[in-house]
KOLTIKE-186180 format. One record per residue (C-alpha): chain; x, y, z. Coordinates in steps of 0.05 Angstrom, whole numbers. Example, Ala and Ser with C-alpha at 12.3 -4.5 7.8 and 13.67 -1.06 7.14 Angstrom:
2
{atom A {246 -90 156}}
{atom A {273 -21 143}}
This chain:
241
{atom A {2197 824 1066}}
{atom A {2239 820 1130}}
{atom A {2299 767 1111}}
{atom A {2301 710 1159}}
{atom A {2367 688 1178}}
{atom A {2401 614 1185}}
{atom A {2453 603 1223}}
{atom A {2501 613 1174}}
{atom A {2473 668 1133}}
{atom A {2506 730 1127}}
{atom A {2470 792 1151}}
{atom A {2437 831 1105}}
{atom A {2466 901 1084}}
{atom A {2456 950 1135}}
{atom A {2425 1001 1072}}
{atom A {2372 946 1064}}
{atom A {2350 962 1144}}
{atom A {2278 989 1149}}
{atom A {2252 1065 1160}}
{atom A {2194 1039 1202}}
{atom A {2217 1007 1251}}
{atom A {2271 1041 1239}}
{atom A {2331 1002 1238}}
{atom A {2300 934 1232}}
{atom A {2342 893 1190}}
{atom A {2333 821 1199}}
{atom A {2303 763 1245}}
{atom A {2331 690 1260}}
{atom A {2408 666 1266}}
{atom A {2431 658 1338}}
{atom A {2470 694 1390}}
{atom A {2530 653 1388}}
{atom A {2608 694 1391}}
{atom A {2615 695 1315}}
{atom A {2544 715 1293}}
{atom A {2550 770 1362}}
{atom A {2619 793 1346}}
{atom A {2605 806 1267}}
{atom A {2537 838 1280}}
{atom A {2577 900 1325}}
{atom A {2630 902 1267}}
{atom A {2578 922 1217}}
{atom A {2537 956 1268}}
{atom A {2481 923 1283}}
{atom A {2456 896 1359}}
{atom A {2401 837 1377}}
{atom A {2348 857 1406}}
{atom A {2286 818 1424}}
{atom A {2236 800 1473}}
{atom A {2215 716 1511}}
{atom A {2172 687 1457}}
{atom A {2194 738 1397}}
{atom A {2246 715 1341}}
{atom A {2310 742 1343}}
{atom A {2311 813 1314}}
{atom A {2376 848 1289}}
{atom A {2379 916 1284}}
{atom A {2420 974 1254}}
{atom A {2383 1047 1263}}
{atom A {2394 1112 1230}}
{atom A {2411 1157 1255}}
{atom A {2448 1127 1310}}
{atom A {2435 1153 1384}}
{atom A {2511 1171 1428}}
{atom A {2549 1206 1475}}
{atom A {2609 1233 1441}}
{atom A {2666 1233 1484}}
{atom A {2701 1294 1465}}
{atom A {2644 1334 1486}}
{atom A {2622 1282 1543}}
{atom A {2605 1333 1603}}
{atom A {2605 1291 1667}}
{atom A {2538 1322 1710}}
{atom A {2545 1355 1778}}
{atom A {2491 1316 1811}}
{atom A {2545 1253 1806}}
{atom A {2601 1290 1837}}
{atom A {2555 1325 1894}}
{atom A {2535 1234 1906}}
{atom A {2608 1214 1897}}
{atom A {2626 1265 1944}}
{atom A {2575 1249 1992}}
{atom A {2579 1170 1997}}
{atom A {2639 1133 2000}}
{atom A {2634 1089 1937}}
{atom A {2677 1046 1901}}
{atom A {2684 1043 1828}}
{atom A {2708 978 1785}}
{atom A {2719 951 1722}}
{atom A {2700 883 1706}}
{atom A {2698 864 1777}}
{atom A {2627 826 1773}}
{atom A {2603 824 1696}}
{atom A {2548 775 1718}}
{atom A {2526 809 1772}}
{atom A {2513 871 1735}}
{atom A {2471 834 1673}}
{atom A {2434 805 1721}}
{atom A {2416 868 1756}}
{atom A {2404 905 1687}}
{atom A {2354 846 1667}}
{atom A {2308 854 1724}}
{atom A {2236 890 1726}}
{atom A {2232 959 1732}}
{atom A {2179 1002 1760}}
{atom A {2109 974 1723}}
{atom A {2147 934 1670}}
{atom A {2143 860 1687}}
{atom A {2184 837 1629}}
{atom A {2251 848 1599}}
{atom A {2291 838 1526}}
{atom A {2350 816 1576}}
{atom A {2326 739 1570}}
{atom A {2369 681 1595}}
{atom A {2394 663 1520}}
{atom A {2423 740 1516}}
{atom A {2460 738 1587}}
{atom A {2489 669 1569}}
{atom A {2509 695 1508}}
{atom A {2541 764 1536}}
{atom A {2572 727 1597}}
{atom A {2609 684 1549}}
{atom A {2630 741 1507}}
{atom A {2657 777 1568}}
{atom A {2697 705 1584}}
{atom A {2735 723 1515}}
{atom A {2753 788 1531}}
{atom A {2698 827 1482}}
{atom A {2640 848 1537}}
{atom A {2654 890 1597}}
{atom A {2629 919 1645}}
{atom A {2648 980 1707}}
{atom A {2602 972 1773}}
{atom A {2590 1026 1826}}
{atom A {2598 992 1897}}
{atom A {2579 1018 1967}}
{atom A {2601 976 2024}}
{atom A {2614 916 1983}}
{atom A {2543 920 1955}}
{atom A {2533 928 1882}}
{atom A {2485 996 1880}}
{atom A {2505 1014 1800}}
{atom A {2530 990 1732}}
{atom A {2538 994 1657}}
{atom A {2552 935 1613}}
{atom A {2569 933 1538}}
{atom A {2620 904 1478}}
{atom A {2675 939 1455}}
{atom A {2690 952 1381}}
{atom A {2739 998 1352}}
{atom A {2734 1055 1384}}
{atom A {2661 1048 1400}}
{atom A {2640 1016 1474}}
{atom A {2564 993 1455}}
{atom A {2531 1000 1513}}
{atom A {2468 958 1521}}
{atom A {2443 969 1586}}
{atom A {2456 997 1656}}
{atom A {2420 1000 1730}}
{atom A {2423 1039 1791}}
{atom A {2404 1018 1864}}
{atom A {2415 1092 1890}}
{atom A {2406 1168 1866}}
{atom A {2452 1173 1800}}
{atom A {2486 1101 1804}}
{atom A {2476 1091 1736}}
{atom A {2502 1164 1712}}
{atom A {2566 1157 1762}}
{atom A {2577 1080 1723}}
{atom A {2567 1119 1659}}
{atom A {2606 1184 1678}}
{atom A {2675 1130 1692}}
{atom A {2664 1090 1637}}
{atom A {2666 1155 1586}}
{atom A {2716 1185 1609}}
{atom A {2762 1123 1622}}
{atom A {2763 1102 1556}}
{atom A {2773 1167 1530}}
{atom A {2843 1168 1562}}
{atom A {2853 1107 1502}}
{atom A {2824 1154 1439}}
{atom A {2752 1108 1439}}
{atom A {2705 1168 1407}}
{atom A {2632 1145 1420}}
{atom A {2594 1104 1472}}
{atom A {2529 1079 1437}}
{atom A {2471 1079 1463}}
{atom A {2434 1051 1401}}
{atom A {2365 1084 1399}}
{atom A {2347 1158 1415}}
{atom A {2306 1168 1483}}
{atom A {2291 1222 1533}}
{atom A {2322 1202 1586}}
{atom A {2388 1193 1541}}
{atom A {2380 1261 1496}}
{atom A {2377 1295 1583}}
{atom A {2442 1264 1593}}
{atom A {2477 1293 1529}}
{atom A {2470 1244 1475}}
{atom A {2458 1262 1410}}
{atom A {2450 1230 1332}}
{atom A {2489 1222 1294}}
{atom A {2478 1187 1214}}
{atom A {2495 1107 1208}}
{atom A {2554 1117 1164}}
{atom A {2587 1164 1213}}
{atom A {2576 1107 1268}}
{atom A {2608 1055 1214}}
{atom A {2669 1098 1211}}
{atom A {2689 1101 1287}}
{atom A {2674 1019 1293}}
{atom A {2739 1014 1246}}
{atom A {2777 1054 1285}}
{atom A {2823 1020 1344}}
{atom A {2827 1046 1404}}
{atom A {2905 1077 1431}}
{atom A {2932 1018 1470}}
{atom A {2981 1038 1524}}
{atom A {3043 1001 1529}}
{atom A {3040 937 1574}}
{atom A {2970 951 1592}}
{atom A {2903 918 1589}}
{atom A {2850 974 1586}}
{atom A {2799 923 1607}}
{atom A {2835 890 1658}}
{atom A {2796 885 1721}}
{atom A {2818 946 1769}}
{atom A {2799 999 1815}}
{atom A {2785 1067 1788}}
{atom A {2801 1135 1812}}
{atom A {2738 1164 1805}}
{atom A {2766 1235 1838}}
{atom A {2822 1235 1784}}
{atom A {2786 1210 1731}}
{atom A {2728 1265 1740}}
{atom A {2768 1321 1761}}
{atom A {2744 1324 1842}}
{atom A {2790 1344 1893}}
{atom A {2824 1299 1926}}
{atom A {2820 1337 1994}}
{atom A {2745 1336 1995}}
């Protein structure tokens, strides 16, 4: 029977999770900073839909990119080259959410309810959720949003506006934070779309391990301090082009 969570119950094991779904592990609790911020430590994520409880989740294996072996795509050079966009981080956290929780294509609805962007905006107000946006002439066309945790960013959702806006947000963010020994970006559950880009599985206790490792902080430094980011040094394009 699926345990059903107070607010001050302690999640479950992650071992006790289910095969089928896999990964579900509990229902209730809320989405307040504490219950959020303990959840990523032991490496579980809410997920949920308007009118659903509140699911918690902790699959295995655990769908990535690993950032040693992150290859960054030609198609988002051949558009960075082409348009002149800008790339950020944490410029406009609540204008990305927003964008990531509206309809796409046939599907009317979205798991990115109200409750979960109050929740995430207030996380990013602490300094645990953030979030790099792809601009083009001051209009936000691109974006990725997630928590970081050891050396783990979680992503939990993205958008694009134009051709590979999402990838080019992605592409940044990965290898950004590599510069600051992060080893994974998660991306929670396995899909197509995902595996295309270069993700692969890897087992839950593997993805345990890397949430207790910290990241390399560089002297004086905020890694997460909002900024510009050179996109043509960061993804190796020539400067002259």
């Amino acid at each position: 029977m699926l345990p059903y969570l107070n607010t001050d119950s302690p999640f479950p094991s992650v071992q006790n999770a289910l095969d089928d779904p896999n990964g579900l592990l509990a229902a209730g609790a809320d989405l307040s900073v504490g219950r959020l911020l303990d959840a990523y430590k032991n490496g579980i994520f809410p997920w949920y839909s308007p009118g659903d409880p509140l699911l918690w989740w902790s699959p295995d294996p655990r769908t990535v990119f690993a950032l040693e072996k992150f290859k960054v795509h030609s198609s988002v050079k051949k558009t960075l080259k082409k348009n002149k966009l800008i790339v950020t981080v944490n410029h406009d956290f609540k204008q990305v959410i927003h964008s990531c929780a509206l309809p796409r294509g046939d599907n009317e609805g979205t798991w990115i309810t109200n409750e979960m962007k109050e929740a995430y905006i207030h996380l990013h107000q602490l300094g645990h959720a953030h979030s790099v946006e792809v601009w083009q002439e001051n209009t936000l066309v691109g974006g990725i949003y997630g928590v970081s945790c050891g050396s783990v960013f979680c992503g939990e959702s993205m958008f694009s506006k134009i051709s590979n806006g999402s990838k080019i947000a992605l592409s940044c963010l990965a290898t950004y934070i590599k510069q600051f020994a992060y080893q994974l970006v998660d991306c929670q559950v396995e899909n197509p779309h995902l595996i295309k880009l270069g993700a692969i599985n890897i087992s839950r206790s593997s993805y345990l391990e890397s949430l207790k490792i910290p990241p390399t902080l560089p002297n004086n430094k905020d890694i997460w301090q909002t900024q510009n980011l050179d996109w043509r040094q960061l993804l190796g394009i020539n400067s002259n082009v």
